[in-house]
N, C-alpha and C positions, 0 to 999 in steps of 0.2 A: 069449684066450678071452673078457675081459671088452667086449674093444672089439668082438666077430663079435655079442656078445651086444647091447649096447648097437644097434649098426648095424641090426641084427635088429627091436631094440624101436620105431626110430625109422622104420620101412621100417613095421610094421605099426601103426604109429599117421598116418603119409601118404595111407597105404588106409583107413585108418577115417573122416579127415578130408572124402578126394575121395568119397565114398559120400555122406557127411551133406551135403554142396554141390552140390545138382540142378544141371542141364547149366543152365536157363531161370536159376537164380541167377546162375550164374557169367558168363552172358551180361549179364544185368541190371548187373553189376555193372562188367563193362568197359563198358554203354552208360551211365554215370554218367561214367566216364572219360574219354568225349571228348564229354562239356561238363553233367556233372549235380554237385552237390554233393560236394567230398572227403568221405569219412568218412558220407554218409548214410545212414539204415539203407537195410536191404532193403527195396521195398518189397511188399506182398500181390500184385497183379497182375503179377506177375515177364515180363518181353518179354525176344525176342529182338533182338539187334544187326539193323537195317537197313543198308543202305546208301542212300543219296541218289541217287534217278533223276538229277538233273542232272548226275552229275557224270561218269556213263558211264565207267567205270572207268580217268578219266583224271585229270593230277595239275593240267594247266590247258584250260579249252574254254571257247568263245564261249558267255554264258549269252543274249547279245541284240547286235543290232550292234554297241552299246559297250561293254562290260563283260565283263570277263575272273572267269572263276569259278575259283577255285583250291579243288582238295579232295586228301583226304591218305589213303590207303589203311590201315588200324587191323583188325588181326586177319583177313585178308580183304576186308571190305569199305571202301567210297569215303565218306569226309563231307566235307561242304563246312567249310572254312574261313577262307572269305574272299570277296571280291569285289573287282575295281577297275574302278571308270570312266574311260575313254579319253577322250582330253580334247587342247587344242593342238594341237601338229603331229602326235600322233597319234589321230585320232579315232575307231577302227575297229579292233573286234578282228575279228581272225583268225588260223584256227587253220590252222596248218603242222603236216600229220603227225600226231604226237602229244602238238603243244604247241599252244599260244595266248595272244597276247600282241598290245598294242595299234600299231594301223601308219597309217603314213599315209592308204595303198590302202584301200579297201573289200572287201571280201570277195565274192566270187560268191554267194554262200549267204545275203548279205543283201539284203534285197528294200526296204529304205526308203527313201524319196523322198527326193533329194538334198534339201537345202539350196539356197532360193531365195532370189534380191533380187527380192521381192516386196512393195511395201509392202502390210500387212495394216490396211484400216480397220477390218473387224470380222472375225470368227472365222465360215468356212463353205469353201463348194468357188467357184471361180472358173475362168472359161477363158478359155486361155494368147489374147492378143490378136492372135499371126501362125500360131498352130499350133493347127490346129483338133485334132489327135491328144491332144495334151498339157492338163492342167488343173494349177491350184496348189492347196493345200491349208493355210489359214491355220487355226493353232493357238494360242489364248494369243500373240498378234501375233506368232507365228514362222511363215515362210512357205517350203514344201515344192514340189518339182517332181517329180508324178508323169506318167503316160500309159498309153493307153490299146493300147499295142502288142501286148502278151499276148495279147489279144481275136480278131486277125487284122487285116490289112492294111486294111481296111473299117473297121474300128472308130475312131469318133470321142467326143471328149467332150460330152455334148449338155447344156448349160445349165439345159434348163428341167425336167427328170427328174434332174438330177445322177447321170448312172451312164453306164458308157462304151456305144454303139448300132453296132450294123451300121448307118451310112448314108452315103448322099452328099451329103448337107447338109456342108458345111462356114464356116461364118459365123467372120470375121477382123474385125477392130477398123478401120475407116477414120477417120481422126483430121479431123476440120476445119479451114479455113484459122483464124488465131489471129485472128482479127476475129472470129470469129461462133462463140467456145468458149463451151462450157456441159456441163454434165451431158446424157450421152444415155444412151439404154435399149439394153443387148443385143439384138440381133436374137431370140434365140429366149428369153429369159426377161426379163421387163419387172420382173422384181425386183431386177436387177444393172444400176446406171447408172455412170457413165464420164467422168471426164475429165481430155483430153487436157493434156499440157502440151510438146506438140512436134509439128507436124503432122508431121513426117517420121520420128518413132520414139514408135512404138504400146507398144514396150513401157515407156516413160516415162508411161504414161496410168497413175493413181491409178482403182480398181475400189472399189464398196460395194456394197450390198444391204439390201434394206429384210428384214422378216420375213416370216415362212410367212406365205402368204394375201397379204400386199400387194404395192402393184404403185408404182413411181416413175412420177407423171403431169407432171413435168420442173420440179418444183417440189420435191416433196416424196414422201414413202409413205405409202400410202392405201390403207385395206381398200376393197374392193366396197361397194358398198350398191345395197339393192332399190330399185329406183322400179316394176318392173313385173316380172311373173310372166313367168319362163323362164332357158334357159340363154345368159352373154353369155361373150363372150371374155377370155383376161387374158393369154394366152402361146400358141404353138403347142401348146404340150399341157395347159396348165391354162384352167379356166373356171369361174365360179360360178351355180350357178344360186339362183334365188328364187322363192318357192311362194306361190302363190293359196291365203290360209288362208280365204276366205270375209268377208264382210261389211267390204269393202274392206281386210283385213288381208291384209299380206305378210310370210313367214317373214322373217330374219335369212339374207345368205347364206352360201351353204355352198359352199367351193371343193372341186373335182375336176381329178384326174391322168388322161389319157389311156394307159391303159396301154401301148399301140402308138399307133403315126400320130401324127395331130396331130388338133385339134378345129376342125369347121370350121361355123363358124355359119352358112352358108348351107343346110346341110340342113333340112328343115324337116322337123318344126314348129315344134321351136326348138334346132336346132345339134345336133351329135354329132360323136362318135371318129369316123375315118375312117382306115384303114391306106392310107397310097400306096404303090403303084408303084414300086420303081427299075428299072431296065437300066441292063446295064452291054453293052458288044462283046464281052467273052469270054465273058459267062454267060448265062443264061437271065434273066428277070425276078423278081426278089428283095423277099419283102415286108418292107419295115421291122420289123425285128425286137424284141422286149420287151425291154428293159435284159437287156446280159448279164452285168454287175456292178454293184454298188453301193460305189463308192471312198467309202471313209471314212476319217475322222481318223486320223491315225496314232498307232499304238501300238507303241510299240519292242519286243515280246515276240510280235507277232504278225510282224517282218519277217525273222524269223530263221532259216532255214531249212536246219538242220545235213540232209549226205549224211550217210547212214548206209549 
């Protein structure tokens, strides 16, 4: 009788207990558990438990091409507990199923520019020297190989816009006999110059580039300057023009992008954009089209593109 009583008194003091301990405490108090203070009070703004979107209610997944995210399911929901970067023979996570772990292969789902032998003089976009498709992508003197295939069949890399274009422009790198080597200018952007170290392999040619606005005049990089009021050329699509300020003063120039076409200084009064023409034999006549992307630096959080 004594121990129904005792059981009794212990049974209505566990309900008195869970009454005085709100739902929102008791949650606060496991989300200290998986990673807050032992022993810390309660605090006033009592939360509940989340769980971590990245983890997708799995125990390993690709958080980015390299890097394997491990998290641990706690009362219901996913927290992250870890991370490893893929690295050596295996540089590439992917996820099998409903696991993920680091492999030699790359993954479908990841979108980042291979790894180039590219020497990198300086850090910008450059194009590839036998494939007009494809452009490299130098990072902190690490050098990437992407292209421009996504776009459609037409889509090439255009130099002087840096962004992949519907055209039939296609400009390749022709190396010089080694008698007469020296730095030369890209065909369509006079701010990337070139030189060969092998007339029979383009892709051993060493690529640089001067900065925004200048142009390589086969010496050196050099901004514009005014001598006289109007717009002059610099590239197929860029050009600076200089302004008649009055009392023989000329503005400072100011370079421009052709958004379509190219810029062709023969229109007068002084030069302009001009969209061309293409034909093609299966299609009708097709106007050079506006940048259909804009390839930039790569960032390993944007190449990763889990199915769901």
């Amino acid at each position: 009788m004594a121990t129904s009583c005792a059981a009794g008194t212990l049974l209505l003091s566990l309900v008195a207990l869970a009454g005085a301990i709100s739902a929102a405490d008791l949650n606060s108090r496991l989300d200290r558990g998986l990673g807050g203070q032992a022993g810390a009070p309660v605090p006033n703004d009592l939360r509940a438990v989340t769980g971590d979107a990245e983890c997708g209610n799995r125990g390993t997944s690709c958080l980015d091409c390299t890097t394997v995210l491990t998290c641990r399911e706690f009362a219901g929901v996913w927290k992250k507990t870890g991370t490893q970067t893929c690295d050596g023979d295996t540089p590439w996570c992917r996820a099998d199923g409903a696991d993920a772990s680091c492999t030699a292969g790359r993954s479908s789902e990841c979108t980042a520019p291979q790894p180039a032998d590219f020497p990198c003089a300086n850090d910008g976009l450059y194009p590839h020297p036998t494939d007009c498709t494809k452009y490299y992508i130098c990072v902190n003197s690490t050098s990437y190989i992407s292209g421009c295939s996504d776009y459609g069949a037409d889509a090439k890399y255009d130099a002087a816009t840096e962004t992949c274009r519907i055209t039939k422009n296609c400009p390749t790198l022709t190396c010089p006999d080694p008698g007469t080597q020296g730095w030369q200018v890209w065909p369509t952007s006079s701010k990337i110059y070139i030189s060969c170290l092998d007339q029979d392999d383009p892709l051993q040619a060493v690529f640089s580039q001067c900065e925004d606005g200048e142009t390589y005049d086969g010496k050196t990089c050099v901004k514009p300057a005014c001598s006289r009021a109007g717009r002059f050329k610099i590239d197929d699509q860029k050009y600076y023009e200089c302004v008649d300020l009055g009392d023989g003063r000329l503005s400072s120039p100011s370079v421009y992008t052709c958004p379509q076409g190219t810029f062709d200084e023969t229109k007068l009064p002084s030069g302009r954009c001009v969209a061309a023409q293409l034909t093609t034999q299966a299609k009708p006549p097709v106007t050079e089209s506006a940048p259909t992307t804009e390839p930039t630096p790569p960032t390993p959080t944007s190449w990763y593109h889990p199915k769901h």
